[in-house]
Structures are given as structure tokens and as C-alpha cells.
C-alpha positions in Angstrom: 0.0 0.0 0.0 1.6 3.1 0.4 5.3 4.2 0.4 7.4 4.2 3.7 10.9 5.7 3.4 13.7 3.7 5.1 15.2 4.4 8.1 18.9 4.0 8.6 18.6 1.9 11.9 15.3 -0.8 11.7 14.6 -3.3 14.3 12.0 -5.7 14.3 9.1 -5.8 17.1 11.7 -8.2 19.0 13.9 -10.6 17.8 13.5 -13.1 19.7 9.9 -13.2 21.0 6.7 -10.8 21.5 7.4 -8.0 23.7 5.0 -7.7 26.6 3.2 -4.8 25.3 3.2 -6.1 21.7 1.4 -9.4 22.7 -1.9 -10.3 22.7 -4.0 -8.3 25.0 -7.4 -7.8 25.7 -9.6 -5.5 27.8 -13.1 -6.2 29.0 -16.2 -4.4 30.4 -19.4 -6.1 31.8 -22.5 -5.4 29.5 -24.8 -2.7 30.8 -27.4 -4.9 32.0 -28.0 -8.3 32.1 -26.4 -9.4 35.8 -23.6 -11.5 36.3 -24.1 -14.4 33.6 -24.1 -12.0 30.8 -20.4 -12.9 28.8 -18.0 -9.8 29.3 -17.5 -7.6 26.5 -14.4 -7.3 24.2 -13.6 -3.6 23.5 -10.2 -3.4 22.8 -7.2 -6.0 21.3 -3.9 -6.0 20.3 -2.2 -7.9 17.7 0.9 -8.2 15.8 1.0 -8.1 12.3 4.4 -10.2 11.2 5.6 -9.6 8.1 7.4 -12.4 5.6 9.9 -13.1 2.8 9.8 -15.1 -0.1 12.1 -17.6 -0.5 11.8 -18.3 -4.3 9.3 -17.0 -6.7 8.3 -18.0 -9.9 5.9 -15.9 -12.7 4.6 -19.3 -14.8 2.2 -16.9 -17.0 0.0 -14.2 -16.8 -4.4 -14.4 -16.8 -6.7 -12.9 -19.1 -7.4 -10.4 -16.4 -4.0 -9.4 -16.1 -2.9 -10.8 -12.8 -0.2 -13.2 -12.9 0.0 -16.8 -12.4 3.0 -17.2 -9.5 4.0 -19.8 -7.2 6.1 -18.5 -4.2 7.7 -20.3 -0.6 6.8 -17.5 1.9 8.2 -17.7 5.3 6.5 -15.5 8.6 9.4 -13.5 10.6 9.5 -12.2 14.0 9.2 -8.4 12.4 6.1 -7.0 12.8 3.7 -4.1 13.0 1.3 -3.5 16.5 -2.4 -3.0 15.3 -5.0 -2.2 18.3 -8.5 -2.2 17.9 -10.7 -0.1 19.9 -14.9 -1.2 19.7 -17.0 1.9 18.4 -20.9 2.1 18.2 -21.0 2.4 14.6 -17.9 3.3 11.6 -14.8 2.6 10.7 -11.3 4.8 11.7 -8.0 4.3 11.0 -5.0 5.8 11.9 -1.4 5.1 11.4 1.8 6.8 12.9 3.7 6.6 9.5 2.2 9.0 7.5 3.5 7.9 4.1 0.9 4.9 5.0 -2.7 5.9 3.9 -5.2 5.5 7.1 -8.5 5.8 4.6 -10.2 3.0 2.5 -7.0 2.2 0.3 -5.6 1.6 3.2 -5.9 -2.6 3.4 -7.0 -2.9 7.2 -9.6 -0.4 6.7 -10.6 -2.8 3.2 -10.3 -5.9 5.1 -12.3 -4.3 8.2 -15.4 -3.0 5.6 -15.4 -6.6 3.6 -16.6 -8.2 6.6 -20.6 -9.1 7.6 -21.9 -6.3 9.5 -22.2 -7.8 13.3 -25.4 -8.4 14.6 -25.1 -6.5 17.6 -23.5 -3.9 19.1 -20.4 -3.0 19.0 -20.5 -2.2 15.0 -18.0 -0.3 14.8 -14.1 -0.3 15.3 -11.2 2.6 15.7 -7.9 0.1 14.8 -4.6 2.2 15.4 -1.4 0.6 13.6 1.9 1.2 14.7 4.4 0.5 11.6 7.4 -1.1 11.9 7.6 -2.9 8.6 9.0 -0.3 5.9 6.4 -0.3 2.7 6.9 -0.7 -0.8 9.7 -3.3 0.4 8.0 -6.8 -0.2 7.6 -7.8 3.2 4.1 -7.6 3.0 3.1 -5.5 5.7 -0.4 -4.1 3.9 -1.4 -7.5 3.6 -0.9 -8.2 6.9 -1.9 -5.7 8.6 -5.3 -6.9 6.7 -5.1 -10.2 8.0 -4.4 -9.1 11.6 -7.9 -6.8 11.1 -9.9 -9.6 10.2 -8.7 -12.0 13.1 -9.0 -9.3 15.4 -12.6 -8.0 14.3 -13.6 -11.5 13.9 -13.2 -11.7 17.8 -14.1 -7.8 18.5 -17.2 -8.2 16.8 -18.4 -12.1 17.7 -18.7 -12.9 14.5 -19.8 -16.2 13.7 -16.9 -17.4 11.2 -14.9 -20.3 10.7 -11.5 -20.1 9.1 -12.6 -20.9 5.8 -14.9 -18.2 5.6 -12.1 -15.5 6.5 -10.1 -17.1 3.7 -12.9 -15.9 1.0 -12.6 -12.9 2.4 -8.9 -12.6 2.5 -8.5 -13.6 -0.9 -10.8 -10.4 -2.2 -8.4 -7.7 -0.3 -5.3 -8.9 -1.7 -2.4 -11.5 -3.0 -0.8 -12.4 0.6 -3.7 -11.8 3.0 -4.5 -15.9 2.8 -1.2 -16.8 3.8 -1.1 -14.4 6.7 -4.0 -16.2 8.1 -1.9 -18.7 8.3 1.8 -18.4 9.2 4.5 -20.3 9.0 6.4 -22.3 5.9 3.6 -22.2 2.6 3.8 -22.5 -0.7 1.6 -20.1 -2.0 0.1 -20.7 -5.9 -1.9 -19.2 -8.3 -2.0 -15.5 -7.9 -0.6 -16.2 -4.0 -4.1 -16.7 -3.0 -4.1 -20.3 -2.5 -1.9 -21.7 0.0 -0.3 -24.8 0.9 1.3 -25.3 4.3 4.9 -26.8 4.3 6.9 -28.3 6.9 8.3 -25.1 9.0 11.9 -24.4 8.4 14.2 -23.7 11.2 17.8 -23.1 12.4 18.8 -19.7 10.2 18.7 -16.3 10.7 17.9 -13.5 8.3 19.2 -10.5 7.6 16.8 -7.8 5.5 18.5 -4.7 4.0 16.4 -1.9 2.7 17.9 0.3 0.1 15.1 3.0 0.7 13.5 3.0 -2.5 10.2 1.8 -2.1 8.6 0.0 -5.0 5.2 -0.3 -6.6 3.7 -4.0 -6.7 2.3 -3.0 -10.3 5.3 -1.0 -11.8 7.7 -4.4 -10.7 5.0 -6.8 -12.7 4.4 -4.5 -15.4 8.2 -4.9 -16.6 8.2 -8.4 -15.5 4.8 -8.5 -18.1 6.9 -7.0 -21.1 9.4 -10.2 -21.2 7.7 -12.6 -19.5 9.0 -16.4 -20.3 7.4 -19.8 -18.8 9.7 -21.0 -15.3 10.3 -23.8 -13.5 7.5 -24.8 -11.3 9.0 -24.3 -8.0 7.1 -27.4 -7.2 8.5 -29.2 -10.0 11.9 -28.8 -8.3 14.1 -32.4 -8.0 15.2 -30.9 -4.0 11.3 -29.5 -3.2 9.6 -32.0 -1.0 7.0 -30.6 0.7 5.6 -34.1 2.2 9.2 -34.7 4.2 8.8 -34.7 8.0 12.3 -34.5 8.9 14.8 -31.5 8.8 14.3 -28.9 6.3 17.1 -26.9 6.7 18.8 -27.5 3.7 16.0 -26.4 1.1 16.1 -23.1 2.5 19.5 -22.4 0.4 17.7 -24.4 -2.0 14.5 -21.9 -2.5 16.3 -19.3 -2.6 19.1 -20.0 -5.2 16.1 -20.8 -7.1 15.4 -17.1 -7.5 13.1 -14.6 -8.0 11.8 -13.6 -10.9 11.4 -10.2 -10.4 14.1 -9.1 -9.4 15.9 -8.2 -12.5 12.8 -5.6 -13.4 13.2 -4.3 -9.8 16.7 -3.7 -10.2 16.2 -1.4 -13.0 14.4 0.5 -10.5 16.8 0.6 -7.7 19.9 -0.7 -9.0 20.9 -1.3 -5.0 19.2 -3.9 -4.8 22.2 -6.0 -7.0 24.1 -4.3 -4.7 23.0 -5.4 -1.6 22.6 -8.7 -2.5 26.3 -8.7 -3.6 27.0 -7.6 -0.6 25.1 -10.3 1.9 27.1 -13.4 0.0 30.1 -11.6 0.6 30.1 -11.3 4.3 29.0 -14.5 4.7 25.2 -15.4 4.1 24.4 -18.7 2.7 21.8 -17.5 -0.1 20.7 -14.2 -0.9 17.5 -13.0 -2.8 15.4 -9.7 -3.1 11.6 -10.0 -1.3 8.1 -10.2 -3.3 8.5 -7.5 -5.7 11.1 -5.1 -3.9 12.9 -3.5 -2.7 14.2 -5.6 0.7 16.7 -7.8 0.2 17.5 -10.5 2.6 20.4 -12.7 3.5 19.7 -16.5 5.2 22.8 -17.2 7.6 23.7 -20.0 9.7 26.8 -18.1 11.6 26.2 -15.5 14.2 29.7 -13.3 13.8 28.8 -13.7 9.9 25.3 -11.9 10.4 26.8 -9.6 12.9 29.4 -8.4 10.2 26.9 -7.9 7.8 24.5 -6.0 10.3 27.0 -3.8 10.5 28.4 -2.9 7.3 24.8 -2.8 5.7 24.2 0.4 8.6 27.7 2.0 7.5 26.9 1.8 4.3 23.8 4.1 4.8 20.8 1.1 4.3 18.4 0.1 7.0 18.7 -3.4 8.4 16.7 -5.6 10.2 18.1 -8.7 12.1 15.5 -11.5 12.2 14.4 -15.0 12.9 11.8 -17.1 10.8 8.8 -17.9 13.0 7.3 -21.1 13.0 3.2 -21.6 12.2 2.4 -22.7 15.5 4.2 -19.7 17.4 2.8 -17.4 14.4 -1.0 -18.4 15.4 -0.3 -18.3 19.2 0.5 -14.4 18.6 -2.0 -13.5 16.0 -4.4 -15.7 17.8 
């Protein structure tokens, strides 16, 4: 959604869990009448909004409507946004402290919050307040889910009577990711990211993200990706892709992303950093190195701590901000987003 500027020094929520005031919390009120069976009321909730990387992705063609056919390994890190969201009588509000981020309806919370059924009772409204801490225009995905986050939270605000599935339809009306970040974890995500497929969760690396600050447009990346676009390997098609093993994933990780992304070389044309950075990571040590969904962040996977140290530091003296962080597992991801 809209643009965020990097900052020289980036930190995600906490790097190694939820900070106290970042996790999930609730406050409740008894209803005005009713005595003391009546259930308490929800009026006001926290949750995170993580944010994620893609491991490989792959443009196999584009649809009659112009959206492109993709298949993608996303992975959930500990980075994330803080959404709260306070019950109102009637309405939606929105407000945001970045303000490069929009806080009215192309804003995809506020989208994600208005596709829902109206609720049945009061409340039937909602003030949600985010607090960024995902750059935008980076490919980290932090419109979508900040959208996903909105409709777990109002699911929950508002009593609404829906199973998973049913916020899946919805999801996959606001936008390409918002499926997978009901979800979490390790997915292959297909057709145009919409549909997703939970892999085994992938463990025992760390990640690096460097942003150049030059945020990119979704559609300006696709639309030079559109110009010369060629058939790709199916990701899932892949001799080393096994996404029924139950044992240790750790190597496909290098795997995935060697594989590549094929937008990258029209992002670069934008913000020829990105080749850059990506030079950069392999140099000081990271394992694999790829750029994000369609730009600009570019992350480095590494298995040595004084390797990701080095590079923490000379991605900062060299004027980029740079985010140390873990990939989070589906079960941790759902315990936070609840």
C-alpha cells in the first residue's frame, strides 16, 4: 500500500519473541445490563501483524485479467507491525503513525475491516490504530498483513460467527498475501498467492533484511516483469522440493532461494541497489541471498552468528536500514495473531 521511506537503523518488534506490550491483549467491560451471567465484552485488542519473505518465486504466465499466475515459498518473521483495535458504536477509523501509509479505505485494514458481515449486535464499529514497523513498498508484505491481523481481530471484537474458511474468502478479495497471513508459518503459496499450501516449518537460520530506501510499486515491478515474461520452472516441480518430508528442512532453505526470484531483474532497473545489496550479503557471509516479493528488501539467510553480525553492520555504515531477524514457525505465528 503506500510508500514508507527507510530508516537508517530498523529493528523488528523483538527478535527473539513478543514484547510484553506487543502481545496479545485484551480488555473487557461487563455489559450494561444483564447481571452476572451475561459474557463480558471485548472492547479493545492488540495484535501483531508479522511480516514475511519469499524464499523463491516464480511468474509461470499471466491471466486474461492481467494478474499473474505465481507460485512463491513465503516464510513469517518475528518483524512486525502493532495493530489495536478499539470497539466503536457504529464506523470505521483508521489511523497510522507513519504518515507515508494511507489511514482511509485504500488503506488494506480499513478494506479488510469494511469486507466483513456487518455484526449483529453492538459494537458495529471499530477505531484500529497501527503502529508501523515494517517499511512499505519493500516486499515484506506489511499491507497485507496488517489486513489479516484486522480480520482476526474483528472476527473476535465483533463475535462474529466465522470459521477459518470463511475468512479465507474474504482474504483472498483484499489482496495477494492476506491468505497466507491467516496462516503463518512455511507455505507455498500458488496461483496469484491466493491459495496456499502449508509446508513443513523451516528452522535453524537467521535472516538479515536490507532496505535500500527505495520503495517499489507491486504493479510498476509486474508490469516490466509483463513486457518479457518467459514460462519458469514450477518451484514445485523442483528435484530438491519435498513438501511431504517430515524430517529436517534446513537445507532447502538455500535451496528456495538460489532458485530465485523472478522479479528481481525488473526491480533492479528500479533501484539498482538492490544487485548491490545482494552482492553484498554473499560476501560477508550469508548462505543465499535473494530480493523480497517485488522489492525493494533484500534478505540474506545465515547459519553463523559473527557472519550476520558483520553484515548487520556494514549494511548500517553503508547508509541502508537493516533488520536482524528469525523465521517464525506456524504454531508460534498463530499463538501471537491468535
Amino acid at each position: 500500500m503506500g510508500q514508507r521511506p527507510a530508516r537508517g537503523d530498523l529493528h523488528p518488534g523483538h527478535s527473539r519473541g513478543v514484547r510484553k506490550q506487543d502481545a496479545l491483549a485484551v480488555s473487557n467491560r461487563t455489559g450494561s445490563s444483564g447481571g452476572e451471567g451475561r459474557p463480558r465484552e471485548l472492547i479493545r485488542l492488540n495484535l501483531p501483524a508479522h511480516a514475511k519473505i519469499n524464499l523463491c518465486l516464480k511468474i509461470l504466465g499471466r491471466r486474461p485479467d492481467g494478474l499473474h499466475e505465481i507460485e512463491t515459498v513465503a516464510q513469517t518473521v518475528d518483524l512486525h507491525d502493532t495493530l489495536t483495535f478499539e470497539a466503536r458504536a457504529e464506523g470505521i477509523t483508521l489511523e497510522v503513525d507513519d504518515p507515508a501509509v494511507p489511514s482511509g479505505p485504500e488503506n488494506l485494514a480499513f478494506r479488510a475491516a469494511a469486507a466483513l458481515p456487518a455484526p449483529r449486535s453492538s459494537p458495529r464499529g471499530v477505531h484500529i490504530r497501527i503502529s508501523k514497523a515494517i517499511p512499505a513498498g519493500t516486499g515484506l508484505g506489511g499491507g497485507s498483513s496488517d489486513a489479516a491481523a484486522t480480520l482476526l481481530g474483528l472476527r473476535r471484537l465483533w463475535r462474529l460467527d466465522l470459521a477459518d474458511r470463511d475468512l479465507e474468502a474474504v482474504a483472498s478479495t483484499i489482496g495477494a498475501d492476506v491468505p497466507f497471513f491467516l496462516h503463518g508459518g512455511t507455505a507455498l503459496l500458488t496461483g496469484t498467492g491466493t491459495t496456499v499450501k502449508p509446508l513443513p516449518d523451516l528452522g535453524g537460520y537467521e535472516i538479515l533484511v536490507v532496505v535500500p530506501g527505495v520503495p517499489l510499486a507491486t504493479r510498476e515491478v509486474y508490469a516490466g516483469a509483463s513486457a518479457s515474461l518467459t514460462p519458469a520452472l514450477k518451484i514445485s516441480s523442483m528435484p530438491a522440493f519435498k513438501p511431504t518430508l517430515k524430517g529436517d528442512l534446513r537445507e532447502e532453505v538455500e535451496t528456495w532461494v538460489r532458485a530465485g526470484n523472478d522479479l528481481e531483474p525488473f526491480a533492479r532497473s528500479l533501484c539498482p541497489a538492490i544487485g548491490e545489496i545482494r552482492v553484498r550479503l554473499e560476501t560477508a557471509g550469508a548462505v543465499a541471498a535473494a530480493m523480497t516479493g517485488s522489492g525493494s528488501a533484500v534478505f540474506g539467510v545465515f547459519r553463523n552468528p559473527a557472519a550476520i553480525e558483520r553484515a548487520l553492520a556494514e549494511a548500517r555504515a553503508s547508509g541502508f536500514g537493516a533488520i536482524r531477524c528469525v523465521p517464525l514457525r506456524r504454531e508460534d505465528y498463530q499463538r501471537r495473531v491468535g
